[in-house]
N, C-alpha and C positions, 0 to 999 in steps of 0.2 A: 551179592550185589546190593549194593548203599542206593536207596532213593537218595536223589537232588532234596535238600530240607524246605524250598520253597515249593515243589513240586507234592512231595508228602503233604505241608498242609493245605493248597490248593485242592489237593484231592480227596482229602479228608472232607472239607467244607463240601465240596461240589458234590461228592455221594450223599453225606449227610443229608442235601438239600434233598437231592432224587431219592431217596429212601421218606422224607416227610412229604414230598410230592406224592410219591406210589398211593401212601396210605389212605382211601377215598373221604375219609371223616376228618382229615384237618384240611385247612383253609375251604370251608365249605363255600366263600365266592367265589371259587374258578375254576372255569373249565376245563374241559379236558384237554382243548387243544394247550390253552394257557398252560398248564403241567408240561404238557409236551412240551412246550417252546422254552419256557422257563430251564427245562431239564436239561434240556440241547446247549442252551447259552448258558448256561453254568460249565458244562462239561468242555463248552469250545474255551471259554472265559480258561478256564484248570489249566484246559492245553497250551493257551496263547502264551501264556505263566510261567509255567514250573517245566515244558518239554523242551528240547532241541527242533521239535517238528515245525517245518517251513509253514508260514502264517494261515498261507495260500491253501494248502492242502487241507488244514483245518477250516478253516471257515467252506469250501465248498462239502468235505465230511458234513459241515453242522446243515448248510442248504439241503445237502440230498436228504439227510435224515426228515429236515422239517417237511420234504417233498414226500417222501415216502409214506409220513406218516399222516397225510395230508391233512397241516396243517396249512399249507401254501401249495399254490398247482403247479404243476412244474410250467405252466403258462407264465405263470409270475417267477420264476428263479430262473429261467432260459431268457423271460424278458428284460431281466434288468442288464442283458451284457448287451439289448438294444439301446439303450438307456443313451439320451443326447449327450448325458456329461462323458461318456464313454469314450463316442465317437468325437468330443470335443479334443478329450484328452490324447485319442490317439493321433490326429492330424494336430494337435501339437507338437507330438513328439516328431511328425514329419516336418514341420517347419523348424524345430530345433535342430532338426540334423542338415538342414540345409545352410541354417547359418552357423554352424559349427564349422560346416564345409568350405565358407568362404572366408574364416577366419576374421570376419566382423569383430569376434568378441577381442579379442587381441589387441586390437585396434582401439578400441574404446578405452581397453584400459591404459592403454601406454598413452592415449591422449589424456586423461583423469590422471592416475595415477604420479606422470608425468609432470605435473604443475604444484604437488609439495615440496613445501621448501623446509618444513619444520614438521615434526614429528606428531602434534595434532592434526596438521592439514592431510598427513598423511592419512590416517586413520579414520579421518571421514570423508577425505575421498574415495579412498578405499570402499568405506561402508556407501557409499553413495552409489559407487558402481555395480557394488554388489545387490543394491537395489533394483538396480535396472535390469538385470538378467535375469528376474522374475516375470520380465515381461516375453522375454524370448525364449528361454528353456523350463518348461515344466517338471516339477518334479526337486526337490531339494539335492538329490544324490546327484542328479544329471548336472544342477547348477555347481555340488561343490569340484565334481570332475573337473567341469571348466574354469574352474579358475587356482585349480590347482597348480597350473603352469604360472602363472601372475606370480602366486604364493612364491613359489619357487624363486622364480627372477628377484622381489623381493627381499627374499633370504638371503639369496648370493648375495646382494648388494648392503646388504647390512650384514655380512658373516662375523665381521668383527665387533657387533652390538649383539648380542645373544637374548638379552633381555626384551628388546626389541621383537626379535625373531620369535621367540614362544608369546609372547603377546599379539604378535600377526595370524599364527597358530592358533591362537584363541579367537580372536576376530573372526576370522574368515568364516569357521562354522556356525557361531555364534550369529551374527548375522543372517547367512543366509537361512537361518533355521527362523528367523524371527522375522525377516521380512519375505514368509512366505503368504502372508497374510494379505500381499498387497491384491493379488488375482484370485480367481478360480481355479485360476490351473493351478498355483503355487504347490498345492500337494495334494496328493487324492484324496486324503479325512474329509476336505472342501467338500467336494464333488459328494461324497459321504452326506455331510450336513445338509446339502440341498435338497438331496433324493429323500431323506428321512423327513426332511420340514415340506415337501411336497407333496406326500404319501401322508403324511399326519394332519398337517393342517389346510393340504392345499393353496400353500403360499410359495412362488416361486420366486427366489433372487438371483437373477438374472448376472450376466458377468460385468455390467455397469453396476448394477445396486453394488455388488460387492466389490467393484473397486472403488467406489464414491465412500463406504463405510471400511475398507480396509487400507487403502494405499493411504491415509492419514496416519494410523495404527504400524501399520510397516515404519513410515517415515520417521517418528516419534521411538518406538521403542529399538530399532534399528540402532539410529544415534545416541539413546540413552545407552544402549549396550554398547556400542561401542566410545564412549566415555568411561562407562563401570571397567570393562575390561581394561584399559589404558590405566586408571587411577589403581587398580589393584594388583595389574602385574608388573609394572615398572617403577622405578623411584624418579625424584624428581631429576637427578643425575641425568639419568636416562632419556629425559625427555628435552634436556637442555639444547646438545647439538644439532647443528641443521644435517640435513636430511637431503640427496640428491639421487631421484631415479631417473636413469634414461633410457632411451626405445630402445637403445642396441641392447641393452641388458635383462630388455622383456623380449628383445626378440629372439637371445640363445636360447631361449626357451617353447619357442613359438615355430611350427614350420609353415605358417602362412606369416606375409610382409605384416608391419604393426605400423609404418610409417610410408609415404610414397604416395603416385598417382593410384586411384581404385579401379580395381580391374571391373569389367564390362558385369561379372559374377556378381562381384561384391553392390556394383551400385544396383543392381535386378532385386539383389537379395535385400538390399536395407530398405528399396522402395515397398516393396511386397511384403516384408515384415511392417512397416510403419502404416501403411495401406489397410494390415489384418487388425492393426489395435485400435486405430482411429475407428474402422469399420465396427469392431466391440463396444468399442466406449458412446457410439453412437447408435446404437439398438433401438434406443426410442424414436428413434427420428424416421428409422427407413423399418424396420421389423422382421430384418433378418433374423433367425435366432444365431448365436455362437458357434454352434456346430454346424451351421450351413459355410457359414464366414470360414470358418476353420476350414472345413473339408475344401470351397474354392481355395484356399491360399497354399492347402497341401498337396492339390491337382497340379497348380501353378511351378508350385516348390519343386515338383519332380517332373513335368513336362519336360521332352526333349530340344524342344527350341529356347524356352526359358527359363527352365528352373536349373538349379545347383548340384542336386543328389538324384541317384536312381532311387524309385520308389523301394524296388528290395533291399537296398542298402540303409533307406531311412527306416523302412519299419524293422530292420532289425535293432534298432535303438529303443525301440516300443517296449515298454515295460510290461509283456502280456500276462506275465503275474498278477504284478498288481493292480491291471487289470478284471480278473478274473477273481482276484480278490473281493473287490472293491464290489464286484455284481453278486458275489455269495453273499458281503456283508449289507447289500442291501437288501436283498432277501432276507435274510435275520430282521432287519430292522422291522421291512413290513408285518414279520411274523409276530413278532412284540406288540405292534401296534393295534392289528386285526384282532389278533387272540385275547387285547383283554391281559396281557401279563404285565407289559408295562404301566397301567393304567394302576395295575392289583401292587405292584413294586411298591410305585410312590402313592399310594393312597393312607399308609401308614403314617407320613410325614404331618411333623407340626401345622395344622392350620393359623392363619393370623401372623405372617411373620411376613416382615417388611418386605418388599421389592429389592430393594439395598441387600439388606440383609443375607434374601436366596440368591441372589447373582453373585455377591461377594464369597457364600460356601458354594455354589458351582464352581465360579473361576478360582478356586483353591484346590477346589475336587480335582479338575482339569489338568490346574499346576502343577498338582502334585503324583496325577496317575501315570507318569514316563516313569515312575518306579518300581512300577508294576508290571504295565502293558510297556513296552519297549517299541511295537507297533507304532505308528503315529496315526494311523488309519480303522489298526484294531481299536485305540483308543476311542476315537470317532465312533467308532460301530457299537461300544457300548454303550458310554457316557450320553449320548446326543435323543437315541429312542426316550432313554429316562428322564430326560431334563426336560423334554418336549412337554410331555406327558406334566409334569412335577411345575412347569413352569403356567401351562394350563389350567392346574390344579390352584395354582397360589394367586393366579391373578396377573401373572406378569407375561409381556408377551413373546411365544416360544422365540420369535424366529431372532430377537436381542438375544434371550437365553444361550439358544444352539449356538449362533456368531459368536459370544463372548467362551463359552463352554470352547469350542474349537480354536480360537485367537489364544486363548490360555496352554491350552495344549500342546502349541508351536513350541511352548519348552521345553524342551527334554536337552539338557547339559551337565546335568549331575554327573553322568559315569560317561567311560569311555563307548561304553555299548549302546547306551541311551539312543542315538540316532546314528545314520549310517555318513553325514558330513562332519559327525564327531571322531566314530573310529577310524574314519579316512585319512583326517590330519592329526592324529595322535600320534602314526606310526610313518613316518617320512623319510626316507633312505636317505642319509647324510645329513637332516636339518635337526636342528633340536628342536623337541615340539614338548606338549605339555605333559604331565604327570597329573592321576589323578586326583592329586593333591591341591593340586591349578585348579580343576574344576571341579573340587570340593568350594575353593574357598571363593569362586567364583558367581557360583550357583546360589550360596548360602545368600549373598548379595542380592544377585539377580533376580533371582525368582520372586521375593516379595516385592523387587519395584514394577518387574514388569504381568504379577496381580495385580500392584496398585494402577498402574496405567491401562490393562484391558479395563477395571472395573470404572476407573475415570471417564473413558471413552465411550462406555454402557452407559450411564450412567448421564454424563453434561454434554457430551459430542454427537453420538447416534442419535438421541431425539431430536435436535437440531437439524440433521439430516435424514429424517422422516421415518425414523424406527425408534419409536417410544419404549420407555419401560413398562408399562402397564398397557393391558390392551385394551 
């Protein structure tokens, strides 16, 4: 039997380290827990890497160990799956599954979608809509599901432009993966970022702060990509003839109406969705936290007099994995932080180097670790402890660092596997879709504008909106 060759040298480094960990006389500042937890997230880091092993099972492995070996109490590793961003994200997914139910989303698009007439309009209305279901489904996979059918309708209607078609195929993921940035809930690495800059510095960003400093950042790199996409997959040819989508043609594909009077469902549902965000975006005002807001709207969502879905049929959409993920990896985080390992990490690093300078190798570090960590969450879990820490260390302040380290992160479109709205629409029964060839030459693009745009937004936009570089 042949080791995996990324897995061979992941495993090689990761013992190597735990064998100079064992030995009491090298790195004589740090303790013993620090050892432990160092040794643990090296070995989880191996797995996340080089194995087939589900993310999930790994990361609570690395919690029990760090409990066992108490370096963390199992008070703290039980308590993080109490954790508000939890409960925020799971009466998310209840309110997701109710407006799934009422076929709202279908509706929105065939009315967007609907009004290009030329093959730009198309392509950022598109992206625009795709915007907007960040605010109603949590989760980047849940988002590319649903709009998978659009895709669909889409391609039928252009079957005879093909060039077209695998550039809508790029789009679709391609966006939604970049405008996850605009919420909290967008993906759970978020959720991730919070808990970690919580627990480290004691600064909490709220689901306002973060849509006040991300839904600009969505909006911006969202459009740039999909511009990049359009100029690099299609010729000018391509882009000359007009363009006509209609409802009946999002509707073959839709089993809720996309046009018509709104049924008694639908108008309950969009009031009580628009009701939950207005009520987030307004946190200052009244003091609810998110997760109280959430958990009413997902009481509502599944109530029998007016909500949409039965409560057991919504939480079966509950991503309780990643979930349970997300509460192991917070656990690791804190163990990083308490133990003194993260601290002892980046204490090696250059002192005297600009502000500029360390946010621009973070949001590179970020960019570039979906070639590693495939996770978007595992990423999170590592990257965010050490940058806290690293960012502390240099002067600069963590919670810009973490946001930028995480906003970078959203890319992963290099390979097919890279993210799960990438392998989704690579492989499309009847449509032609992309080749990794596409999102070689894609990516090669992409990735350094949308560096250069998280680190512009670090940088000239965030202090403007009351998150400085320097602390």
């Amino acid at each position: 039997m042949t080791l995996n060759p990324r897995l061979s040298v992941a495993l090689c480094v990761a013992l190597s380290l735990c064998a100079l960990l064992a030995v009491p006389g090298n790195f004589p500042g740090l303790s013993g827990d620090a050892r432990l937890t160092l040794a643990i997230f090296a070995l989880a880091t191996c797995a996340w890497i080089g194995t087939p092993v589900d993310d999930t099972y790994i990361a609570l492995g690395a919690g029990l160990a760090l409990t066992v070996t108490g370096v963390i109490s199992s008070d703290t590793l039980f308590g993080t799956l109490g954790d508000s961003t939890v409960w925020l994200l799971i009466c998310a997914f209840v309110l997701a599954a109710a407006v799934t139910r009422t076929g709202l989303a279908g509706r929105a698009a065939a009315f967007l979608v609907g009004g290009a007439r030329t093959v730009r309009q198309l392509v950022h209305l598109t992206t625009a809509a795709l915007v907007v279901t960040a605010f109603a489904v949590p989760a980047t996979s849940g988002r590319a599901a649903l709009a998978l059918p659009v895709f669909l309708a889409l391609a039928k209607a252009l079957a005879d432009r093909g060039r077209l078609v695998v550039m809508l195929a790029l789009l679709f993921p391609t966006v939604i993966l970049l405008s996850a940035v605009a919420t909290l809930i967008g993906a759970g690495a978020h959720l991730i970022t919070v808990s970690v800059l919580w627990e480290a510095t004691g600064e909490r960003v709220g689901f306002t702060e973060w849509l006040l400093l991300g839904l600009p950042l969505a909006v911006a790199s969202s459009h740039l990509a999909a511009e990049t996409v359009l100029l690099t997959t299609t010729r000018r040819a391509d882009r000359k003839g007009p363009v006509r989508i209609t409802a009946e043609e999002i509707q073959r594909h839709s089993d809720r109406p996309v046009t018509g009077p709104w049924t008694q469902a639908e108008k309950r549902c969009a009031a009580l969705l628009g009701t939950v965000v207005v009520l987030w975006c307004s946190e200052p005002l009244h003091r609810v936290p998110p997760a109280v807001v959430a958990l009413i709207g997902a009481v509502v969502a599944a109530s029998p007099a007016l909500g949409t879905v039965r409560l057991k049929d919504a939480l079966r959409t509950v991503p309780w994995s990643l979930l349970l993920f997300m509460a192991a990896t917070m656990a690791m985080g804190v163990a990083l932080s308490s133990s003194g390992a993260a601290k002892w990490l980046v204490g090696g690093l250059p002192s005297g180097v600009s502000p500029v300078v360390f946010l621009a190798v973070v949001i590179a570090v970020s960019t570039a670790a979906h070639l590693v960590l495939q996770s978007r969450s595992a990423r999170s879990s590592v990257l965010v402890p050490l940058v806290v820490v690293a960012a502390v260390g240099a002067g600069v302040n963590p919670v810009a660092a973490a946001l930028a380290s995480t906003a970078a992160a959203g890319f992963c479109h290099t390979l097919p596997a890279s993210a799960k709205p990438v392998t989704l629409f690579a492989d499309v029964p009847g449509v032609p879709t992309y080749t990794p060839r596409d999102l070689l030459r894609l990516s090669a693009v992409l990735a350094p504008l949308t560096a250069a745009l998280v680190l512009f937004f670090t940088v000239a936009v965030w202090p403007l909106l009351g998150v400085s570089v320097t602390r």
